[in-house]
C-alpha positions as CSV (number, residue, x, y, z in Angstrom):
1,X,-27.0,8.4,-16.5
2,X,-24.9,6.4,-18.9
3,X,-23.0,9.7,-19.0
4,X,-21.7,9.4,-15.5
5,X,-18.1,9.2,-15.2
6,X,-17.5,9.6,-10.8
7,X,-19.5,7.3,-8.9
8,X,-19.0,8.4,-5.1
9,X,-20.7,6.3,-2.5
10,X,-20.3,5.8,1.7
11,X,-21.5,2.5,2.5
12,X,-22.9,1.5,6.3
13,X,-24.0,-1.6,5.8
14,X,-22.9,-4.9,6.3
15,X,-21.1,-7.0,3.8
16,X,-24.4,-9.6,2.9
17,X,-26.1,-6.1,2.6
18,X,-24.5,-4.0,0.1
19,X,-25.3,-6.0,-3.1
20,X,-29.1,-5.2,-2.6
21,X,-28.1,-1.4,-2.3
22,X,-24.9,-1.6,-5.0
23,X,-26.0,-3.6,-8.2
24,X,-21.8,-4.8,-9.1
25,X,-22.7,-6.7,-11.4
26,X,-24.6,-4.0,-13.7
27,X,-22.1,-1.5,-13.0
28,X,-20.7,-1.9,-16.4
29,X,-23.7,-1.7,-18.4
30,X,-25.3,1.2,-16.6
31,X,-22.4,3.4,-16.5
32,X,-20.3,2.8,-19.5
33,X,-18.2,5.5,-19.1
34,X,-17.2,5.3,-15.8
35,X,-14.1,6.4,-14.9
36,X,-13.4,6.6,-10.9
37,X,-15.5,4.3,-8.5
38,X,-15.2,5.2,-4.7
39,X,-16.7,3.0,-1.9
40,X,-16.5,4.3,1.4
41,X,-17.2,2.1,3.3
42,X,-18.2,1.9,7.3
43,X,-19.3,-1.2,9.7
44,X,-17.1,-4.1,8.2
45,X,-19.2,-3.9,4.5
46,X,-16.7,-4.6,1.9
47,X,-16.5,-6.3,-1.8
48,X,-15.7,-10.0,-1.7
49,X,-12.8,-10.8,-4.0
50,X,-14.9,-13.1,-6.1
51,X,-16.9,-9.9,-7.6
52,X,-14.0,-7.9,-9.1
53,X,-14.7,-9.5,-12.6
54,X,-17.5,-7.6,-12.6
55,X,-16.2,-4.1,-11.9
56,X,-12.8,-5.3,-14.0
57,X,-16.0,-4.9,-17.2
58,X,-15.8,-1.2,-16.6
59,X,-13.6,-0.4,-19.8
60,X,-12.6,3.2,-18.5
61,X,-12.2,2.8,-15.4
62,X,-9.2,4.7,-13.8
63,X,-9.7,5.4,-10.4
64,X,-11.0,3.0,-7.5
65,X,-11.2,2.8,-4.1
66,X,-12.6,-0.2,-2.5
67,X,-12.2,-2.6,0.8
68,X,-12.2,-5.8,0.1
69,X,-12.8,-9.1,1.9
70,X,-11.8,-12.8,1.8
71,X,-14.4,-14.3,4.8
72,X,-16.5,-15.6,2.2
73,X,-14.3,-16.4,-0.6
74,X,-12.9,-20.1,-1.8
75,X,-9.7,-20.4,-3.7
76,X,-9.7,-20.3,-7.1
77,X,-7.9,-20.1,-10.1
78,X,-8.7,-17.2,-11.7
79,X,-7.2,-13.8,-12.4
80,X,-9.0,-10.2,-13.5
81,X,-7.5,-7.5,-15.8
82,X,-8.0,-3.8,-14.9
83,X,-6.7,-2.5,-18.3
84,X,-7.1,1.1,-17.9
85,X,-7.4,1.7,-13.8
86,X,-4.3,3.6,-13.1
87,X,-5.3,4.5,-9.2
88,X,-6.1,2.0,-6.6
89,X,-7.0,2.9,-3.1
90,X,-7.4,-0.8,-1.0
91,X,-8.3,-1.2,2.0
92,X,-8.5,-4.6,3.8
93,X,-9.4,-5.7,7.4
94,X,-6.1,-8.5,7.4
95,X,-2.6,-8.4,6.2
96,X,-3.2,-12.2,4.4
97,X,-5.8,-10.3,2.0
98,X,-3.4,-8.2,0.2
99,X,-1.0,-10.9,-1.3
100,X,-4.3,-13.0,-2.6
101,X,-6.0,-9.7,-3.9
102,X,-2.7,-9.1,-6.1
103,X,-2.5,-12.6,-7.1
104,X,-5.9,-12.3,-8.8
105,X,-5.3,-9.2,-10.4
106,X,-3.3,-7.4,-13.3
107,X,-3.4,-3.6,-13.7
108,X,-0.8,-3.1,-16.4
109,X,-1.3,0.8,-16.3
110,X,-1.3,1.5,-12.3
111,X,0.7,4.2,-11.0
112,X,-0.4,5.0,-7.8
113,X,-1.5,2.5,-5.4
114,X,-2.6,3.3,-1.2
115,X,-3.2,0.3,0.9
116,X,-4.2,-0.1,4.3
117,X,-4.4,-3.1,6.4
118,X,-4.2,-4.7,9.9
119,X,-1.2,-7.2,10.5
120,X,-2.3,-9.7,13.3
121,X,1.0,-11.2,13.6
122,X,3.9,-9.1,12.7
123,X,6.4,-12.6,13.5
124,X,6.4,-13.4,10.2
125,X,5.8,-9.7,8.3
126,X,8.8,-9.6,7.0
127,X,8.8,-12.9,4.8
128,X,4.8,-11.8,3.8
129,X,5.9,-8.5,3.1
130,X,8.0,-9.4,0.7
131,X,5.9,-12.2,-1.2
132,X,3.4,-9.6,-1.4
133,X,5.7,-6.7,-3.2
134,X,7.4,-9.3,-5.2
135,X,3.7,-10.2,-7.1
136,X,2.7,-6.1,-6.9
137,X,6.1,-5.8,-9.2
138,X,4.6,-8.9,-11.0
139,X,1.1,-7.2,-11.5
140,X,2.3,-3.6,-11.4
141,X,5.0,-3.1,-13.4
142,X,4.3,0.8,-14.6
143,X,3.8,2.1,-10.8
144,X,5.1,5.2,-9.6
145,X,3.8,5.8,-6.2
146,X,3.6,3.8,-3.3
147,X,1.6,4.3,-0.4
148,X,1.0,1.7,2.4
149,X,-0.2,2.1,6.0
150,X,0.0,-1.2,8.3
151,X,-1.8,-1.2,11.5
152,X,-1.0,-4.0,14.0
153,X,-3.8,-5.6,15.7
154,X,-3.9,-4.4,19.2
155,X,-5.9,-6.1,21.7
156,X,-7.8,-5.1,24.8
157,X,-5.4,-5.9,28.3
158,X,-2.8,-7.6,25.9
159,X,-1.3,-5.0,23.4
160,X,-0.1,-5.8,20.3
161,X,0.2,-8.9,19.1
162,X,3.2,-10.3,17.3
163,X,7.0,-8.5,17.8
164,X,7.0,-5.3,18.6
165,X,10.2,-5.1,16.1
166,X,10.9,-6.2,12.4
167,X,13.8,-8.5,11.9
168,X,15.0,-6.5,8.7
169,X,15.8,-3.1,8.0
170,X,13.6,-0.9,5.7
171,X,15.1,-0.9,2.6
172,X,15.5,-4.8,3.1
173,X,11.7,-5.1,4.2
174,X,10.4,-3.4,0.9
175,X,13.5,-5.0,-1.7
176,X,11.1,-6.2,-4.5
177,X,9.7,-2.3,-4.8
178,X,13.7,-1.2,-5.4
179,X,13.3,-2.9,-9.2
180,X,10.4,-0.5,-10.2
181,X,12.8,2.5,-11.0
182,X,10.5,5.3,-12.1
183,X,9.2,5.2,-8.0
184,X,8.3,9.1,-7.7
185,X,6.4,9.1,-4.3
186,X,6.9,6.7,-1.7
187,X,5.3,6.7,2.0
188,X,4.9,3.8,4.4
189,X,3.1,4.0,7.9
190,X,3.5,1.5,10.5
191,X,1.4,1.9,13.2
192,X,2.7,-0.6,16.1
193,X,5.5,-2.2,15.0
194,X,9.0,-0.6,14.5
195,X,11.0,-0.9,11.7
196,X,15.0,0.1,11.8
197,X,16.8,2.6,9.7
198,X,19.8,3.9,9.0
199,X,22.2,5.6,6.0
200,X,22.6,2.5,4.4
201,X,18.7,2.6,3.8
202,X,18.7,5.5,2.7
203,X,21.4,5.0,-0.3
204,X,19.6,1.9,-1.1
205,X,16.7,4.1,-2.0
206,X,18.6,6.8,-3.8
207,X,20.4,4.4,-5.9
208,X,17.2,2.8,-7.1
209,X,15.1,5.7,-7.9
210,X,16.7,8.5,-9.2
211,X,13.6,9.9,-9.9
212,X,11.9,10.1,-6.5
213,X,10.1,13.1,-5.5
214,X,8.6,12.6,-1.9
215,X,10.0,9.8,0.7
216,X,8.2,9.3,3.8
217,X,8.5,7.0,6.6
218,X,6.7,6.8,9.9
219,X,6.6,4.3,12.5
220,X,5.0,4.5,15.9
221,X,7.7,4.0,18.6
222,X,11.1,4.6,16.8
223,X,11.8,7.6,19.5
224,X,12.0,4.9,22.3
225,X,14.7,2.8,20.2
226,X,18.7,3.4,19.9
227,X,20.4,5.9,17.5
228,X,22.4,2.7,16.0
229,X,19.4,0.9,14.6
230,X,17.1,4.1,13.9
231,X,18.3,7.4,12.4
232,X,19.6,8.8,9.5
233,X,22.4,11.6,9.6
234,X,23.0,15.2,7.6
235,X,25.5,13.3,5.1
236,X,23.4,10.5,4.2
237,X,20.1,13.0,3.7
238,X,22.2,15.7,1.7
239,X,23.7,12.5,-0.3
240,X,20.1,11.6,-0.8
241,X,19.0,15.1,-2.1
242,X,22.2,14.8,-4.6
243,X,21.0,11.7,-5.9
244,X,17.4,12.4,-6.3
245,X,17.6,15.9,-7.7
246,X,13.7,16.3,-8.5
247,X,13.4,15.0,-4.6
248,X,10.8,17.5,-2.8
249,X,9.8,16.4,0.6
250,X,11.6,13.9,3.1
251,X,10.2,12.7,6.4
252,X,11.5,10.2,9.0
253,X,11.5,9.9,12.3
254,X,14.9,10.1,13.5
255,X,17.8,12.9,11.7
256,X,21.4,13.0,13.6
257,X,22.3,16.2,12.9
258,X,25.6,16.7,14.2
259,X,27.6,18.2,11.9
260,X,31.1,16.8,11.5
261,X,34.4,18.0,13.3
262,X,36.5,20.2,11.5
């Protein structure tokens, strides 16, 4: 087995469980070679963040996808090196988790990275969000494709919690990400709270990756909100195309499509 390079496992346990059935810690020495590491995981059972030294020990690793979790974990001054991963799938149960998982963590050679998490309180999103990106440019200075999903916490008889609106406009919510300029694929989902957009957005994004290839944006309720503060018109997409020449998919919520008068 020391051969084995894909390591595929769906995990229902929970979290005080899953190191009798997952051995972490001799990951490294019984499968050398490793290469992509998927935990799939059901029930609440995720890795706590003080066991990624171990799977940062697996030299080849390239590809993982894990959930991980903070309930258990103290602070501490320590960071992990992931020399050769260059696709991370994360998945965590609250927004907080993602900027101390990247603060712990260098992956010189990532290119893609998917997260998904649940924002409690989307008051103060827009400061996080941009604390977090700020240390993923830090960490992640090679990535090319972005993927992030944000699901706020919706409770029973109450709805969701927090603003049902971002105080800043897209391009202004994910700023630190504009630096990384070979961006090819780029796709955020929010999932409860809206976020506005308009042309101005979208030259932002042209201007700082010229190299783009798919843009998507989805937000739950941006139908039910004005034209001023959420669409994007023919000129401003066609300028976009023009500007991102290798540019093969686009999808937002809201197009204007009127053409101009003549």
């Amino acid at each position: 087995m020391q051969n084995l390079e894909v390591f595929q496992v769906s995990v229902s346990l929970q979290g005080s469980d899953l190191y009798q059935f997952l051995d972490i810690e001799s990951l490294s020495s019984l499968y050398p070679r490793l290469r992509t590491l998927k935990i799939v995981y059901f029930y609440g059972a995720a890795i706590e963040l003080d066991r990624l030294p171990h799977l940062a020990t697996l030299p080849h690793l390239e590809n993982l996808t894990i959930q991980v979790s903070l309930y258990y974990w103290e602070p501490a001054d320590w960071s992990v090196t992931f020399q050769a991963l260059r696709k991370l799938t994360l998945s965590c149960d609250q927004f907080v988790d993602i900027g101390t998982f990247l603060a712990h963590i260098d992956v010189p050679q990532l290119r893609t990275l998917s997260i998904c998490e649940n924002c409690a309180n989307t008051n103060t999103m827009a400061q996080d969000l941009a604390v977090h990106l700020h240390t993923l440019v830090t960490r992640c200075p090679a990535l090319t494709s972005f993927y992030w999903t944000s699901i706020q916490v919706n409770m029973a008889k109450m709805g969701y919690v927090g603003k049902p609106r971002i105080d800043v406009p897209l391009a202004e919510l994910v700023a630190p990400l504009l630096d990384l300029r070979a961006m090819q694929h780029f796709s955020v989902c929010f999932r409860g709270p809206t976020v506005s957009y308009t042309p101005a957005d979208l030259c932002a994004f042209a201007e700082a990756w010229p190299s783009l290839e798919t843009f998507h944006f989805y937000d739950s309720d941006s139908s039910k909100s004005s034209d001023e503060e959420h669409y994007a018109d023919i000129e401003s997409i066609a300028a976009f195309t023009r500007a991102c020449p290798q540019l093969r998919s686009i999808h937002i919520p809201i197009a204007r499509l009127d053409l101009p008068a003549t």
